[in-house]
N, C-alpha and C positions, 0 to 999 in steps of 0.2 A: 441796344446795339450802338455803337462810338465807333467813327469812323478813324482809320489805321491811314495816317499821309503817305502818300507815295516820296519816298526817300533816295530811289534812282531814277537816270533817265538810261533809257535805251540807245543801245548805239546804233547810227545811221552810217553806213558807208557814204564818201565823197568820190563820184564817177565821173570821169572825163564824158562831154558833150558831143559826139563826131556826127557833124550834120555840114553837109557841104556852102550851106551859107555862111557859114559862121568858120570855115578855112578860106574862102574866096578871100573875106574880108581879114585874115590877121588876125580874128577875136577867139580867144580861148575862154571857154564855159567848163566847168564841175557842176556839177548836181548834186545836193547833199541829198539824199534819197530817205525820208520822211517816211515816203510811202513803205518803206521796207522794216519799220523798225517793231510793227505788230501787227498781226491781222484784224484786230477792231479797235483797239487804242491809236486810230493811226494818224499819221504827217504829223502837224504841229500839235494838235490836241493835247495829247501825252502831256506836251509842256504848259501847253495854256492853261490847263487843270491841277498840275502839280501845287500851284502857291494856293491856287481857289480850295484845294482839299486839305493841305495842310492847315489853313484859316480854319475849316471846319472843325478838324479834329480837333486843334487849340481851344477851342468853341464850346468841343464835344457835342457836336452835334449830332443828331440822327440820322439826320439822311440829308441829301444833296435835294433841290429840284433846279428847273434852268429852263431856257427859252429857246427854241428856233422853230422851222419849217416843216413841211413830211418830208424831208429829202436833208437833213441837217444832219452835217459829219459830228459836230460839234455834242448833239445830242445823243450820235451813235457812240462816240466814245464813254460820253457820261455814263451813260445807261452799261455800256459794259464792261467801265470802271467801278462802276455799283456790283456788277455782277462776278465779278471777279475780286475784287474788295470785300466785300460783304456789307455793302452798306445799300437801305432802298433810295430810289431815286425818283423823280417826278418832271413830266415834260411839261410845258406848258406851249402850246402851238398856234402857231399863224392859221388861220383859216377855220374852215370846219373839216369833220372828221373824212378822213380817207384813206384805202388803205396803199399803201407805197411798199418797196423792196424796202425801207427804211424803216418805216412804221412798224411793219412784221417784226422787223427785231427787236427795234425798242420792245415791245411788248414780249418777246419771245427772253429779251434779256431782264424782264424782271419791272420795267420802268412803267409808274402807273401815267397815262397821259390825259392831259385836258385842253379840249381845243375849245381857243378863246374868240375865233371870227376874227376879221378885220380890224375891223374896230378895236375890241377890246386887245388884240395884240399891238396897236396903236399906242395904247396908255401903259404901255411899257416902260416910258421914261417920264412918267407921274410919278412923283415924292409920295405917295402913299400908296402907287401898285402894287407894292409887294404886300402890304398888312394880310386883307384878308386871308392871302394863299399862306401867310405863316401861322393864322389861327388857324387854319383848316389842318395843317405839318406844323405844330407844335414842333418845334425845336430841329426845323429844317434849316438849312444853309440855304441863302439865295446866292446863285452864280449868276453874272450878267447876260446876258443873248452875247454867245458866240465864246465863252469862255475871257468875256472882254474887260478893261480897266488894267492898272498898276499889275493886279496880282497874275493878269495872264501876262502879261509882255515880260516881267521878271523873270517867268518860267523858260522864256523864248529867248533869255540874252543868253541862256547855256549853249543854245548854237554855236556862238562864236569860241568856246572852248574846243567842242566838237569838231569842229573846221579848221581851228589851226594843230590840233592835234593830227590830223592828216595831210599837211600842206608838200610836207615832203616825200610822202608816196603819189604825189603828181606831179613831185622834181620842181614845185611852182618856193620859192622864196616868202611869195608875200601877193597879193590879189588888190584890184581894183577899187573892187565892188560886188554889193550886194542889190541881185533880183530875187522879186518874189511876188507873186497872187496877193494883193490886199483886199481882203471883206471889209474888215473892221481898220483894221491897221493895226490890231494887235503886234501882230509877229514882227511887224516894219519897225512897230515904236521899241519892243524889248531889244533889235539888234540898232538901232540909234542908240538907246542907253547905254549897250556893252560897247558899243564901240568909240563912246566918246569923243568923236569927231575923226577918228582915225581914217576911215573910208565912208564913202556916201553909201547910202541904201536907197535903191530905186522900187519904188510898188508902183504893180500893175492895176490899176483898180477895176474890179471885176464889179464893180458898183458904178452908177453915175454921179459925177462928181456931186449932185444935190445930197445924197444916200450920207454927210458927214464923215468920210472917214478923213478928211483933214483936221475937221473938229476935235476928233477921237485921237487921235495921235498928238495933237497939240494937248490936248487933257491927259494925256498919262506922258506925256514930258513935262507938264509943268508938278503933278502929281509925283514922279520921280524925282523931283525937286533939288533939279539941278540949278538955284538961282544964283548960287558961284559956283558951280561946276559949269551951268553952262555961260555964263560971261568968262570960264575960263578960256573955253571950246572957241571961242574967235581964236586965243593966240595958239592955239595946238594943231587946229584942222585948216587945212589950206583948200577944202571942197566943202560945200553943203551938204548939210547932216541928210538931206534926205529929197526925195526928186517924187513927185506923185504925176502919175499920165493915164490918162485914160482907153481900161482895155476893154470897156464895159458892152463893144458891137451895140450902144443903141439901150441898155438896161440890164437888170439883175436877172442870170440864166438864158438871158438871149443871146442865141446860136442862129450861125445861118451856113450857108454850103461852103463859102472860104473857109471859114474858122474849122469844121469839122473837115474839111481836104488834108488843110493844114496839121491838122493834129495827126489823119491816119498816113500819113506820106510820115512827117518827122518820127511818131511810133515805129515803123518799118524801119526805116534808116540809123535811129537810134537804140533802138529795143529798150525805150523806156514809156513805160504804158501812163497816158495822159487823161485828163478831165476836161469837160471842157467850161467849166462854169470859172475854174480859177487856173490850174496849169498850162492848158493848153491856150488860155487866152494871153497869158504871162509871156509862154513864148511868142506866140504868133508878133507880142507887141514888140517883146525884143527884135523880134526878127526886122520890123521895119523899122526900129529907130538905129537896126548894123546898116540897113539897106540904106539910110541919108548919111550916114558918117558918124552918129554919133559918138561910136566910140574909135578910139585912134589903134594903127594897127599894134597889135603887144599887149592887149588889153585883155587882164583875166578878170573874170567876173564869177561869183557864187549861187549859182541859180540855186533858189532853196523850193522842194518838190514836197509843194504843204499837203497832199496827199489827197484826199478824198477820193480815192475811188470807189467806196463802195457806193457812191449818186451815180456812179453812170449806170448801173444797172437800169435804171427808170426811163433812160435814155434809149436803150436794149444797145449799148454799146458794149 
């Protein structure tokens, strides 16, 4: 069995933001709505995995396997892009065995998994972790933890086609800037590349800032290998390519009573359903950097809604 690349992306509607902090202050927000564009392939995934599968096929490989947590969107998607694709796929997991609303599926969509403990998900980014698991999968594709590297943020710059292809059913000319949830910084680094200095991209890091995703985004910019494209980007962009703040409450999945207040007040108000390990921490951050000033009144901005919800379930959200 040869895997078939995924050859479109799906479309996302862009929705105006209506939440009364964000009128107080003059800022206007759209949501490119991620989360709407499949019920298991969902938010950014679709994209981060589109270049990773086309590598494969090119490859002719067999199967896919890949890296994350029991609660990992990244591996929900894989697993039921195998399942829906036809191709098998293989998890390899932080911890030990347990079972999650996540896990179920994986397993339920086909995806065999092996959990590695601590430790061993540690040597993850060892120059010869991968050998063994490829004598084990003969003629599997390895993806990186999180759909990460060049070939997931390539998949991620189609955003920006996506988004100006709508600008005018928001009556908006032309926007700010770009928010969004950074794990990795995948999705941050492929809309820096499309946009080539044109607008800044702000991530929320849902990580703490030790966790590398400044590393990571600096490695698939110099990887996209801009070395005169980007000495061009001083004379084209008159803002910074890109803005990192930290929205991490404290570490990775830690939640406390503001942040979830915040999240089910802004769902009510907006009737746009949140997460809270990356959405909902994205906004809460925005929220206080309208609350000090930092954006000027007229200011539109792209919040992009990198989806995950099928982890709140574990949360019983």
């Amino acid at each position: 069995m040869s895997i078939a690349p995924i050859t479109w992306f799906p479309h996302a509607p862009l929705q105006p933001l209506n939440l009364p902090w964000l009128d107080s202050a003059g800022v206007e927000v759209a949501v490119l709505r991620l989360d709407l564009i499949d019920p298991l392939i969902s938010g950014n995934k679709w994209f981060k995995l589109a270049h990773h599968l086309a590598a494969a096929a090119q490859s002719n490989a067999l199967g896919v396997m890949s890296l994350g947590g029991a609660h990992s969107n990244h591996l929900h998607a894989l697993a039921a892009a195998g399942k829906r694709f036809g191709f098998p796929t293989v998890g390899l997991l932080r911890g030990h065995a347990q079972q999650t609303p996540t896990t179920q599926d994986l397993q339920a969509l086909g995806m065999q998994l092996h959990w590695l403990g601590y430790g061993g998900y540690r040597d993850r980014h060892q120059p010869d972790f991968w050998l063994p698991w490829l004598a084990r999968y003969p003629g599997f594709y390895p993806v990186p933890e999180g759909g990460g590297g060049l070939a997931g943020a390539l998949g991620c710059a189609a955003l920006l086609t996506m988004v100006r292809n709508q600008l005018n059913e928001l009556g908006w000319a032309d926007y700010h800037g770009w928010w969004l949830a950074a794990g990795t910084g995948t999705t941050l680094a492929g809309l820096v590349v499309a946009e080539a200095g044109a607008h800044p991209v702000y991530g929320a890091m849902a990580v703490p800032e030790g966790h590398g995703v400044r590393e990571n985004v600096a490695a698939i910019l110099l990887a996209a290998n801009p070395v005169d494209r980007v000495a061009s980007l001083a004379d084209k962009a008159p803002c910074a390519l890109f803005h990192l703040l930290d929205a991490s409450r404290g570490g990775f999945a830690r939640t406390d009573p503001l942040l979830l207040d915040f999240m089910a007040i802004s769902e009510t108000r907006s009737g746009i359903p949140l997460e809270p390990l990356y959405t909902g921490k994205a906004l809460l951050t925005l929220h206080g950097e309208v609350a000090v000033g930092r954006f000027a009144v007229g200011t539109r901005l792209i919040f992009v809604h990198t989806g995950g919800l099928q982890g709140r379930r574990a949360m019983g959200l």
